[in-house]
C-alpha positions as CSV (number, residue, x, y, z in Angstrom):
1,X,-52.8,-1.1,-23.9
2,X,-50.6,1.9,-23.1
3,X,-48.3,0.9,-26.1
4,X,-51.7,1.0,-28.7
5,X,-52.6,4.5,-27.0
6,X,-49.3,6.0,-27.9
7,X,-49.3,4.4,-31.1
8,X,-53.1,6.0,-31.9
9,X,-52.0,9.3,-30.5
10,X,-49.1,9.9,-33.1
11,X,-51.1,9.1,-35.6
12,X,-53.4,11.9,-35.1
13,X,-56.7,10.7,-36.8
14,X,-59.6,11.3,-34.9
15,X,-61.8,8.3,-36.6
16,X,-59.1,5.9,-35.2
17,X,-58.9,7.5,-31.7
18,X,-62.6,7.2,-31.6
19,X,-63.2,3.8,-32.3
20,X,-60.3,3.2,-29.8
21,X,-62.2,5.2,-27.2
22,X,-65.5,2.7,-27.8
23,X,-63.0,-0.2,-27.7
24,X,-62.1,0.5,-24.5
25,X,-65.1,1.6,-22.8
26,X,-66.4,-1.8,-23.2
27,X,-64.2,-3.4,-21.0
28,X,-61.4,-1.2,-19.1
29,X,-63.8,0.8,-16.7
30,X,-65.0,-2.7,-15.4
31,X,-61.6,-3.6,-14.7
32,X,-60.4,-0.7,-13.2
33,X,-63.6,-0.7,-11.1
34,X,-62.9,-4.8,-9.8
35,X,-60.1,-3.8,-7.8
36,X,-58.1,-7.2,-9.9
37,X,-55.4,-4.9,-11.1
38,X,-51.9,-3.9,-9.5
39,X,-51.3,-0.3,-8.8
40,X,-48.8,0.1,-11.4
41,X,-51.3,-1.1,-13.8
42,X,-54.2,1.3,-12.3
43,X,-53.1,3.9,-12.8
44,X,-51.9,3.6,-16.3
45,X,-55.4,2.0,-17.1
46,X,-56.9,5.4,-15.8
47,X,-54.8,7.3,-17.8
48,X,-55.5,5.3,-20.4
49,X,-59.3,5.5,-19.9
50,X,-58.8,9.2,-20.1
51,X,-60.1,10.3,-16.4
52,X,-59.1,13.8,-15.6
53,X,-58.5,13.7,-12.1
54,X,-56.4,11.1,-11.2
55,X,-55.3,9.5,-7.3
56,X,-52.1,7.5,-8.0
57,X,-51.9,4.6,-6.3
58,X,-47.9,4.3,-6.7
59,X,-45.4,7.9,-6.8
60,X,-43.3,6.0,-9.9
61,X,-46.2,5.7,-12.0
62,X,-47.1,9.7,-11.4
63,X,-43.5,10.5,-12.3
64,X,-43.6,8.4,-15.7
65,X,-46.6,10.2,-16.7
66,X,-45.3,13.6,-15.9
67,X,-42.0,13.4,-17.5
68,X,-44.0,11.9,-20.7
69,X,-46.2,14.6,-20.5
70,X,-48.8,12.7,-20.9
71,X,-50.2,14.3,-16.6
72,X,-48.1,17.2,-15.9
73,X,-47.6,17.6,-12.6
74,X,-48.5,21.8,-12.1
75,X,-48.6,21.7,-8.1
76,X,-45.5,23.4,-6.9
77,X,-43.8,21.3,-4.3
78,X,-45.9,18.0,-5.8
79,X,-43.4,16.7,-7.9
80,X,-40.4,16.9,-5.2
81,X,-43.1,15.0,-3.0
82,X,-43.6,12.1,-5.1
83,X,-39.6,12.3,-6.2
84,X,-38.7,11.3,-2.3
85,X,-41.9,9.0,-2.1
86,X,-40.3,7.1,-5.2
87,X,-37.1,6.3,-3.8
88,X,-38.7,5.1,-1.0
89,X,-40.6,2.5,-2.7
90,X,-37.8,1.6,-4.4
91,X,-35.6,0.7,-1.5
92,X,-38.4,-1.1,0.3
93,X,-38.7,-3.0,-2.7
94,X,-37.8,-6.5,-1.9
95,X,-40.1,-8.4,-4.3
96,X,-38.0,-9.5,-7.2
97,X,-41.0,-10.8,-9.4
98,X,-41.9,-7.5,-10.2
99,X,-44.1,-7.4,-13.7
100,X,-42.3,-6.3,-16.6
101,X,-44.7,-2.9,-16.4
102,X,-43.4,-1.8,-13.0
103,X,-39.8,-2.6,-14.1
104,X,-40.2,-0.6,-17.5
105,X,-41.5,2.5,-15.2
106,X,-38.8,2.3,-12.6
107,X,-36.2,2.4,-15.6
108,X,-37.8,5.3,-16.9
109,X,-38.1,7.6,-14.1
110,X,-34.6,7.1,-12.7
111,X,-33.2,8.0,-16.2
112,X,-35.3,11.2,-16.1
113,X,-34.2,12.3,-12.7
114,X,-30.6,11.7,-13.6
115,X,-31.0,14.0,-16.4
116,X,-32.8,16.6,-14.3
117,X,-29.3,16.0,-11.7
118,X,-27.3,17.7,-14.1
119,X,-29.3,21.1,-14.0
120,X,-30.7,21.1,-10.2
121,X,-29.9,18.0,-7.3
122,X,-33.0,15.6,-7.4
123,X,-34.4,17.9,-3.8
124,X,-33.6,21.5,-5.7
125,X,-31.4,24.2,-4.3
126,X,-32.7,24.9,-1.0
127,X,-32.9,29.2,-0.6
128,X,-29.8,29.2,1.5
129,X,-27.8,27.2,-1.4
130,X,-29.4,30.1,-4.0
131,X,-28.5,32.6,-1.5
132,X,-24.6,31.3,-1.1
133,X,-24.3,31.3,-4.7
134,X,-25.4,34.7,-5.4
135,X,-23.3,36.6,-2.9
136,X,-20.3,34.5,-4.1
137,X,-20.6,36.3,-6.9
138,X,-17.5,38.7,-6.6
139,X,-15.3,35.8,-6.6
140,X,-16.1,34.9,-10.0
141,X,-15.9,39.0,-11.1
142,X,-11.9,38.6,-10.2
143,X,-12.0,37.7,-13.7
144,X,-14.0,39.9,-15.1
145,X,-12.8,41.1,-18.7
146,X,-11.8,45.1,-18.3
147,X,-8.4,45.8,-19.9
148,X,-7.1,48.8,-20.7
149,X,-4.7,47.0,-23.7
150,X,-5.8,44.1,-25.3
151,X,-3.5,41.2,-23.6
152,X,-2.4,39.4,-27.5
153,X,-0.4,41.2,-30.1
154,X,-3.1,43.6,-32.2
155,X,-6.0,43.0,-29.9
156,X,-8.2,45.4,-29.1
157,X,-8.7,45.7,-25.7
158,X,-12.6,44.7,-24.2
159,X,-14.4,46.0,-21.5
160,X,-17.1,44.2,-19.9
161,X,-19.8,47.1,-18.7
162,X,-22.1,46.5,-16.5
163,X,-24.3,50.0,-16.8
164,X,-28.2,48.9,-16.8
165,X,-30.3,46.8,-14.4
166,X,-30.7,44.6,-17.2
167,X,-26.9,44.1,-17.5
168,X,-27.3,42.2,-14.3
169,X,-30.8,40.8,-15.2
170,X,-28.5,39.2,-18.2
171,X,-25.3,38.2,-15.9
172,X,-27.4,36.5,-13.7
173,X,-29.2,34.7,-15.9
174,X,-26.1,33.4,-17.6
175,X,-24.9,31.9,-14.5
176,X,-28.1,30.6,-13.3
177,X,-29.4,28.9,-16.8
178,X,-27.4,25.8,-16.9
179,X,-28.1,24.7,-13.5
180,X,-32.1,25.9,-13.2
181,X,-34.1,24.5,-16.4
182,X,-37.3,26.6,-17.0
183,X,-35.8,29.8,-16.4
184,X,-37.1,32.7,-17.6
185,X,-36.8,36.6,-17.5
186,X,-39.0,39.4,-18.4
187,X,-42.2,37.3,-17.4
188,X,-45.6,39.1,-18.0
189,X,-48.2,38.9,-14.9
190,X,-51.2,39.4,-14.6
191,X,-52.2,43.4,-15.0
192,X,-53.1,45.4,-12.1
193,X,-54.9,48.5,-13.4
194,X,-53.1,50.9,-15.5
195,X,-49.5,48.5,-14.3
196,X,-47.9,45.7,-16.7
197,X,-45.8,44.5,-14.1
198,X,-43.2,41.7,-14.9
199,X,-40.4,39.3,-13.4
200,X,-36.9,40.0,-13.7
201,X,-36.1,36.0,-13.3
202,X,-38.0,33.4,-12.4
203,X,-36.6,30.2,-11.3
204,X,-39.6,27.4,-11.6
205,X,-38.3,24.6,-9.9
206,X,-37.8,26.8,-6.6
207,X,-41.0,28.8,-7.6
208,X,-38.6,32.0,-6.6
209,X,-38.4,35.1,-8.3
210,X,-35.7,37.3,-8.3
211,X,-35.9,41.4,-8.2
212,X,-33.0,42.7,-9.8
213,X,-32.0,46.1,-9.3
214,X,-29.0,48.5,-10.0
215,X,-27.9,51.5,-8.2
216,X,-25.8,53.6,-11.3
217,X,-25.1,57.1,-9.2
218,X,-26.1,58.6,-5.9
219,X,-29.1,60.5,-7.6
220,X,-30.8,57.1,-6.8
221,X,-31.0,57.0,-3.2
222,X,-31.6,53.4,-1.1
223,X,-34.7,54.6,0.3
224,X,-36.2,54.7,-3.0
225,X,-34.8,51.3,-3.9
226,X,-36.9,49.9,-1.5
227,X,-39.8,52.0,-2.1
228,X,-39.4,50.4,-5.3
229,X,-39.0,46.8,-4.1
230,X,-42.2,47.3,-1.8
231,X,-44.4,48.4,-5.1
232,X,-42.8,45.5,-7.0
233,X,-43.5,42.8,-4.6
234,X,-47.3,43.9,-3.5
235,X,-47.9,43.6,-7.7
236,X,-46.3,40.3,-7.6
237,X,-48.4,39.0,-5.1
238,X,-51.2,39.9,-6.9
239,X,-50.8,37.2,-9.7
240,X,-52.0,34.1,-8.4
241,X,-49.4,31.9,-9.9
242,X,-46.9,33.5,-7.7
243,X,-49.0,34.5,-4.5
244,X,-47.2,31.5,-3.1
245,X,-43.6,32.4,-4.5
246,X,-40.2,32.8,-2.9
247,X,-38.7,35.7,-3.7
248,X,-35.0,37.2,-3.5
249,X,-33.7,40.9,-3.6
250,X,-30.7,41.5,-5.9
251,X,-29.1,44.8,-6.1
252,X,-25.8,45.8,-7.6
253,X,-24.4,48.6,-6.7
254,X,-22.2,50.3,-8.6
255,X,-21.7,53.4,-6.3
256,X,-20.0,51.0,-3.7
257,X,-21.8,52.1,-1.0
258,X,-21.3,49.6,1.7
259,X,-21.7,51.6,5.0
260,X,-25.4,51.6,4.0
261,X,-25.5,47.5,2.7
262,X,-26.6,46.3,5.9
263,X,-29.2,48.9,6.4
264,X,-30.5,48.4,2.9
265,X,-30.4,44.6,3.8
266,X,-32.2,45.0,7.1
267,X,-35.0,47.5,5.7
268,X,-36.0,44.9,2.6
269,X,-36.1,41.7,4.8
270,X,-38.7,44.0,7.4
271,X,-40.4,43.5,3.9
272,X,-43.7,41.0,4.3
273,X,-42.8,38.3,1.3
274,X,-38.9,38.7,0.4
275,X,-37.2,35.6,2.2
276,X,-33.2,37.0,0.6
277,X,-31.5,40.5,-0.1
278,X,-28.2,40.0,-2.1
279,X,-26.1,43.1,-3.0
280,X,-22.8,43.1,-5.0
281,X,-20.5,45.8,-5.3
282,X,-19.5,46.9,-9.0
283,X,-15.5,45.7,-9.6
284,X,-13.0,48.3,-8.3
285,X,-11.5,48.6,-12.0
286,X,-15.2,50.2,-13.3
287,X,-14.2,53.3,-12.2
């Protein structure tokens, strides 16, 4: 049944869908009302039946039809739910008759969370994993290309600059990418009067944004940084889709002023909403 429903989808002609749609009312409601069919089966025959609301009765077949796309799974915090729930009804599996169905969905979902392993660990980056990463940062900027000769006969020598917010908007986003599918930067909200406010980076399988700011001279002082970061964070809070949201601080600072870092730190965690504050120090050799 599920095999004949992809195979009328892809063809795309409503006349066929319809007469499929009859077909099927005159016999799969009844069985999905009988209470004769396994749960792996249910829930694909509701699917199937095309009900809009569905209560799965097993996590694996959920997954199946969310990494199909056939029943996204929107709820943030839903899918890791039914991830765990899925390994657990695979290790208390002990019946070895399972029907070819069941066996076919298993398959299927453990190849898709394997491929998800490679961007983000099956349970995602807890905030303290997020955080670690982003203030081991300077490590990484050891390397950081700024010569003053190019280093192979008749190069010219390169300069990486760092001189705008969205210098750092870009280097994070670079080194976040590969491991956080979904990413995305410059995200519109919703408007809040005369104010078009949008996301520096948002990480969807976290649901965190992060607030990216750059301190170029002392004219900008850290006071109004976090004046700044207040206003930000009230308008973010005001789009529904990320009332709910963690959010992270990021400032780089390219005046080096680390006597007032913890301070800084101290004032925007008081803040109601940001669980992280992360600041960097520009290299020593961008002088």
């Amino acid at each position: 049944m599920l095999g004949i429903k992809y195979a009328i989808d892809a063809f795309g002609d409503d006349d066929i869908t319809k007469k499929f749609d009859h077909w099927i009312a005159g016999f799969l409601p009844e069985r999905i009302k009988n209470d004769r069919l396994g749960r792996y089966e249910l829930d694909v025959a509701r699917y199937i039946n095309g009900e809009e609301s569905i209560v799965f009765s097993s996590p694996c077949t959920a997954l199946y039809l969310h990494y199909k796309n056939n029943v996204p799974i929107t709820v943030h915090g839903k899918k890791q739910t039914y991830i765990n729930q899925f390994f657990d009804e695979f290790k208390s599996q002990h019946d070895t008759d399972l029907p070819s169905l069941a066996l076919a969905l298993f398959i299927y979902v453990f190849d898709q969370i394997n491929k998800e392993a490679s961007f983000t660990p099956p349970n995602n980056w807890s905030l303290n994993d997020l955080l670690n990463f982003l203030e081991n940062i300077p490590a990484g900027l050891k390397r950081w290309t700024w010569e003053e000769k190019g280093k192979t006969k008749g190069a010219s020598p390169r300069k990486w600059h760092i001189d705008n917010e969205y210098h750092v908007q870009n280097l994070l986003y670079v080194m976040l990418a590969p491991m956080f599918e979904g990413i995305s930067d410059e995200e519109n909200l919703e408007s809040v009067g005369q104010k078009n406010p949008r996301v520096d980076l948002y990480l969807p399988s976290s649901h965190t944004i992060i607030e990216v700011k750059y301190r170029k001279n002392n004219k900008k002082s850290f006071s109004a940084l976090i004046g700044e970061i207040g206003e930000d964070i009230s308008l973010y809070r005001s789009d529904p889709k990320y009332k709910d949201c963690q959010l992270i601080c990021f400032l780089w600072d390219h005046t080096r002023s680390t006597q007032e870092h913890t301070k800084f730190k101290e004032g925007v965690l008081k803040m109601d909403g940001i669980q992280g504050c992360v600041v960097i120090n520009s290299p020593s050799v961008m002088e």
